[in-house]
PyMOL CGO cylinders between C-alpha atoms (Angstrom):
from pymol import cmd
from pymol.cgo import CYLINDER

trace = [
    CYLINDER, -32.89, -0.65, -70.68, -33.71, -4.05, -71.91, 0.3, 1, 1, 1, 1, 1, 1,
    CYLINDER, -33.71, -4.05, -71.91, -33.05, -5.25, -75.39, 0.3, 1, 1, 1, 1, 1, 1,
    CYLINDER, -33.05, -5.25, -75.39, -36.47, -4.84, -76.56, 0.3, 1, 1, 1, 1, 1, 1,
    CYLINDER, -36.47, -4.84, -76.56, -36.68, -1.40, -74.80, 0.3, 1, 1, 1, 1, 1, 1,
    CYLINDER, -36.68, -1.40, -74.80, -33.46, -0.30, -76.51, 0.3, 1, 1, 1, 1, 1, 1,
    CYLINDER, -33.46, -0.30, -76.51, -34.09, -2.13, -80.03, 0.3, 1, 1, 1, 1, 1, 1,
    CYLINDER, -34.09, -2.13, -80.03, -37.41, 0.16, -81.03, 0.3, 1, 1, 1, 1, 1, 1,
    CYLINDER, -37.41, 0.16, -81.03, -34.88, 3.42, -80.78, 0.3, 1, 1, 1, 1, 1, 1,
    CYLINDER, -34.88, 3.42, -80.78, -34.29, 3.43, -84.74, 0.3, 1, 1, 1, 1, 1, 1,
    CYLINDER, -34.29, 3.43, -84.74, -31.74, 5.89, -87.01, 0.3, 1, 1, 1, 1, 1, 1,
    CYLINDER, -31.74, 5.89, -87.01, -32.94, 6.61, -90.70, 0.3, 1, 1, 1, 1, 1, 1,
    CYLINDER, -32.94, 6.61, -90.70, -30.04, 8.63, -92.45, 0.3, 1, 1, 1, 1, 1, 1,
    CYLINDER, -30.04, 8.63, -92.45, -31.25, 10.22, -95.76, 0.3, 1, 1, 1, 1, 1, 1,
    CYLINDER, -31.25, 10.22, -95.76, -28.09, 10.39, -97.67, 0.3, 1, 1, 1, 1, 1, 1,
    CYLINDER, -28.09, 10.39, -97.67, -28.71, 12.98, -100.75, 0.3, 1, 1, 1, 1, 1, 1,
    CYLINDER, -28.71, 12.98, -100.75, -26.27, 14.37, -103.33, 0.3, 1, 1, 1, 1, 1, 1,
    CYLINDER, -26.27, 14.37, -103.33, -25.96, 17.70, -101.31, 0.3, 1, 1, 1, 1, 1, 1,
    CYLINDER, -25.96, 17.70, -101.31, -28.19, 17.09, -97.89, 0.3, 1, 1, 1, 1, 1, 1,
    CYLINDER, -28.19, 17.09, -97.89, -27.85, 14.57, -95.04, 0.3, 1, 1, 1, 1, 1, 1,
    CYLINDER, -27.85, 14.57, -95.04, -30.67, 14.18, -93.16, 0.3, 1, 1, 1, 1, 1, 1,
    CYLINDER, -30.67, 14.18, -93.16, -30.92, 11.81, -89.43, 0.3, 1, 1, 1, 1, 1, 1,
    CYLINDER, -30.92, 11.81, -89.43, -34.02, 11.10, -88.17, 0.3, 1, 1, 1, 1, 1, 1,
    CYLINDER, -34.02, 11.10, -88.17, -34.23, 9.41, -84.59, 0.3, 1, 1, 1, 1, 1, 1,
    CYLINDER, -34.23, 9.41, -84.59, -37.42, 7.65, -83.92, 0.3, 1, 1, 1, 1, 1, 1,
    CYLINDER, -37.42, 7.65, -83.92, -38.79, 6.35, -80.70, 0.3, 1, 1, 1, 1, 1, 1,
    CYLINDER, -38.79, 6.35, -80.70, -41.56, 3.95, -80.88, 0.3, 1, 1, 1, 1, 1, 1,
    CYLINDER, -41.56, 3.95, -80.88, -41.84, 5.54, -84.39, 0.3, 1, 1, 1, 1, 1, 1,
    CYLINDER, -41.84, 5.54, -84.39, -42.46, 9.44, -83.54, 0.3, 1, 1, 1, 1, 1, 1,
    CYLINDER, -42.46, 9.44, -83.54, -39.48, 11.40, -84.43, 0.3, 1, 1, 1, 1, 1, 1,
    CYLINDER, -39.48, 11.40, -84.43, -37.32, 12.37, -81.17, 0.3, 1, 1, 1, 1, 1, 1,
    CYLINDER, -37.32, 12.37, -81.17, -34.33, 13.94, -82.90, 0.3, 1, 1, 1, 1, 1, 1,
    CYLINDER, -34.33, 13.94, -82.90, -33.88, 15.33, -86.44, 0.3, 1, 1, 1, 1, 1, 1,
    CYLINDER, -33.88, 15.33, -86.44, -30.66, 17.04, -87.81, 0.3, 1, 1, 1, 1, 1, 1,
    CYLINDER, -30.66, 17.04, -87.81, -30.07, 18.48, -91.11, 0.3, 1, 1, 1, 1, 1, 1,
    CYLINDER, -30.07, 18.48, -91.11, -27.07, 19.04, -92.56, 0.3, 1, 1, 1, 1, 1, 1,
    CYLINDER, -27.07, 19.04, -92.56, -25.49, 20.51, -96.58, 0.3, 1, 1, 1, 1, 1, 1,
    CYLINDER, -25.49, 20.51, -96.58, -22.21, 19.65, -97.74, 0.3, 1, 1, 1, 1, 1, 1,
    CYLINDER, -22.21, 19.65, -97.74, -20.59, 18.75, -100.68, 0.3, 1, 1, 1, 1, 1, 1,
    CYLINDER, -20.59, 18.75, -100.68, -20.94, 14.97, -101.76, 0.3, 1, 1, 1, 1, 1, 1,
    CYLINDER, -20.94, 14.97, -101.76, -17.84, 13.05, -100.86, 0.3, 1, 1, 1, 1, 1, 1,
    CYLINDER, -17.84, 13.05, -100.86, -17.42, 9.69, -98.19, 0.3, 1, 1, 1, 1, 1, 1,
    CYLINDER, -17.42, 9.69, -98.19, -15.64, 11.25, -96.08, 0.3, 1, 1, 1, 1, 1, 1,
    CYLINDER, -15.64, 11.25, -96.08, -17.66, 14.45, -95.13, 0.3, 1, 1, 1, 1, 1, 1,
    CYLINDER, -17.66, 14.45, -95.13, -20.67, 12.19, -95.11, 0.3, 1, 1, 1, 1, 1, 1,
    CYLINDER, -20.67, 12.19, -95.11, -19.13, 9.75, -92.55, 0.3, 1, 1, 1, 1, 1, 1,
    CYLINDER, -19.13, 9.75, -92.55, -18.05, 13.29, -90.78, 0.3, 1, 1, 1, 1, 1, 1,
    CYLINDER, -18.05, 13.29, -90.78, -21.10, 14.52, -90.42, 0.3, 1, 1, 1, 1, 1, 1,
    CYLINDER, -21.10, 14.52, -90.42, -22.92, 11.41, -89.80, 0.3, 1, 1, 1, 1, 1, 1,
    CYLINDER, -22.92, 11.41, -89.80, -20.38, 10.80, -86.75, 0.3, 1, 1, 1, 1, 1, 1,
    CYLINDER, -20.38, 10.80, -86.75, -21.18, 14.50, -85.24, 0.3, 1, 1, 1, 1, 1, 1,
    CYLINDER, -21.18, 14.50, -85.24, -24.86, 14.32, -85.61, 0.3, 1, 1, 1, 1, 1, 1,
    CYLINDER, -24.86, 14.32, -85.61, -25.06, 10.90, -84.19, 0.3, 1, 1, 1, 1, 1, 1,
    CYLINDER, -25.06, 10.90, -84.19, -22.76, 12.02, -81.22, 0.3, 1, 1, 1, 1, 1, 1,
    CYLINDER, -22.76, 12.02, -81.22, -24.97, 15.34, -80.82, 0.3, 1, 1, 1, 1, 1, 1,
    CYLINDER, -24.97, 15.34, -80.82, -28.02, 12.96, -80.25, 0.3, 1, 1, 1, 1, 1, 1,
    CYLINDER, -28.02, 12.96, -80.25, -26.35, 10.84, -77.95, 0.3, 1, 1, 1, 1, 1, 1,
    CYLINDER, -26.35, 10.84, -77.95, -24.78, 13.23, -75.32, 0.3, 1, 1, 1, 1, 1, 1,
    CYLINDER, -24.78, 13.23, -75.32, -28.44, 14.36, -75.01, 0.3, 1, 1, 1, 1, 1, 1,
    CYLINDER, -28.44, 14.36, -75.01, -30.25, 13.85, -71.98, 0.3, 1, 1, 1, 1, 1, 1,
    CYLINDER, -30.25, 13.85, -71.98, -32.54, 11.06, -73.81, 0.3, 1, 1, 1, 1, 1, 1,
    CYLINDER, -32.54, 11.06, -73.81, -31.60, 7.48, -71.85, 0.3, 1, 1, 1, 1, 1, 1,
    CYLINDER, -31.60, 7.48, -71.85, -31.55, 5.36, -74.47, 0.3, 1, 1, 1, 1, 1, 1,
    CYLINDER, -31.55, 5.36, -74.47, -29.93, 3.41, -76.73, 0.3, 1, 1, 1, 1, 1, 1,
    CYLINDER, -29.93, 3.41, -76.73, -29.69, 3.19, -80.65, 0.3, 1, 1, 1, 1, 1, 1,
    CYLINDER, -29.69, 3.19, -80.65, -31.04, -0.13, -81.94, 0.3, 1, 1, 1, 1, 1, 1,
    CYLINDER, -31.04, -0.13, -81.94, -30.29, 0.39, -85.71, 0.3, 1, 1, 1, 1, 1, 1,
    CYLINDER, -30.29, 0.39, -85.71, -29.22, 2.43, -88.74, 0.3, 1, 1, 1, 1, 1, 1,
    CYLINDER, -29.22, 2.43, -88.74, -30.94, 2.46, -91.73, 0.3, 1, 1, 1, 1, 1, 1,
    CYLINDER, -30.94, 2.46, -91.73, -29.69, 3.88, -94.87, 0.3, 1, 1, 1, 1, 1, 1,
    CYLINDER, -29.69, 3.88, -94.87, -31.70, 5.89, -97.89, 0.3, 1, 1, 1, 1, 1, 1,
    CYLINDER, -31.70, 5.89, -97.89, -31.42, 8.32, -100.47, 0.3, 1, 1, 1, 1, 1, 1,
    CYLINDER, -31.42, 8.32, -100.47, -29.45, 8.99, -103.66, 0.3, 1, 1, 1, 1, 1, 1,
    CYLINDER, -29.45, 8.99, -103.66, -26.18, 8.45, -102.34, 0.3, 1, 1, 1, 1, 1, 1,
    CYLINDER, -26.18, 8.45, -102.34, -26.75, 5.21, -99.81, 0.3, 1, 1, 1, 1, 1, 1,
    CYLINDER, -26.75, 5.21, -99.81, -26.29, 2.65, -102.22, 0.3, 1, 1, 1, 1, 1, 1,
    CYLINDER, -26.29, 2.65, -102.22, -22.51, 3.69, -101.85, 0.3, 1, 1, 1, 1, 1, 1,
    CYLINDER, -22.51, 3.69, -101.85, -20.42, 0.31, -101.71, 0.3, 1, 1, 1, 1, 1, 1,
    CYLINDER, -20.42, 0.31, -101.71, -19.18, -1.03, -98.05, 0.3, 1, 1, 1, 1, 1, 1,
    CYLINDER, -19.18, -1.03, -98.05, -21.02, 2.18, -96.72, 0.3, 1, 1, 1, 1, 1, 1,
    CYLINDER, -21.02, 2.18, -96.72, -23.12, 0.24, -94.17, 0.3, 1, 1, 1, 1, 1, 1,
    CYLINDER, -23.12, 0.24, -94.17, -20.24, -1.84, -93.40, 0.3, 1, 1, 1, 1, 1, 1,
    CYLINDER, -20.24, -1.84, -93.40, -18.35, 1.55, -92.34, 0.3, 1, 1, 1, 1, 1, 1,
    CYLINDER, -18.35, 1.55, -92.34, -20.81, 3.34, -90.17, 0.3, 1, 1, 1, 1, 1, 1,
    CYLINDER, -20.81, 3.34, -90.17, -21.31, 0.19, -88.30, 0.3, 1, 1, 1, 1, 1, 1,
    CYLINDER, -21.31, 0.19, -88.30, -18.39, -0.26, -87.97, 0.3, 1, 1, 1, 1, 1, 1,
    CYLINDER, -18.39, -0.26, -87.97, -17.78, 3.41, -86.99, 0.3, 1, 1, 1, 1, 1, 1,
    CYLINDER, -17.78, 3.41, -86.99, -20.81, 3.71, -84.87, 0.3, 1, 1, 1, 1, 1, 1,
    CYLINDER, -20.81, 3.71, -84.87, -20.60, 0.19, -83.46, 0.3, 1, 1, 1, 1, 1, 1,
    CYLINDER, -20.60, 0.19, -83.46, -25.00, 0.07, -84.10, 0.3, 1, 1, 1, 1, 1, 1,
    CYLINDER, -25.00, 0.07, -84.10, -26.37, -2.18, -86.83, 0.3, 1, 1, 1, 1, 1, 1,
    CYLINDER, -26.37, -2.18, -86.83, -26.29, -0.58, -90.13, 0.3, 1, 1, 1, 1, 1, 1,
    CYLINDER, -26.29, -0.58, -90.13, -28.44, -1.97, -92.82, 0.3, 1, 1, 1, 1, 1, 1,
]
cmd.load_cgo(trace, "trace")
C-alpha cells in the first residue's frame, strides 16, 4: 500500500473509567470495533489495548494502521500516548 493508501486507516480508542472501546475506520466507515470492561488501571488498559489491536491486525484486512487517537475520561493519562506508540510502533496522538 502506499503511504497515502495506508495513512486514511485511523484507530480511535475510547478510554473510559470502566470500558475501552477501539474503533478502526477506513476512509471513515467503521471496519473493526471491539469493546472491552475492566477495572481502571495502566496496565490492563495497555493489555487490552495490545490484544484488541493485535485481533484487528491478524485479520484478513490488508492494510495498515496510520494513527491512534486517544479519548475519553481516562486518556488524558500522562506519557500514555508516548507508551502505546511506543508499544504499537503507530502514531499515537
Amino acid at each position: 500500500l502506499s503511504t497515502r493508501e495506508e495513512s486514511r486507516i485511523v484507530t480511535l480508542i475510547d478510554i473510559g473509567l470502566e470500558q475501552l472501546s477501539i474503533y478502526v475506520f477506513d476512509n471513515g466507515e467503521i471496519i473493526y470495533r471491539q469493546d472491552e470492561s475492566f477495572s481502571l488501571g495502566i496496565d490492563k488498559v495497555k493489555l487490552h489495548i495490545q490484544k484488541s489491536l493485535q485481533v484487528f491486525i491478524s485479520t484478513d484486512y490488508h492494510a495498515r494502521i496510520g494513527s491512534i487517537y486517544l479519548a475519553g475520561e481516562a486518556a488524558d493519562l500522562s506519557c500514555f500516548a508516548q507508551e502505546i506508540e511506543d508499544q504499537t510502533g503507530i502514531t499515537t496522538i
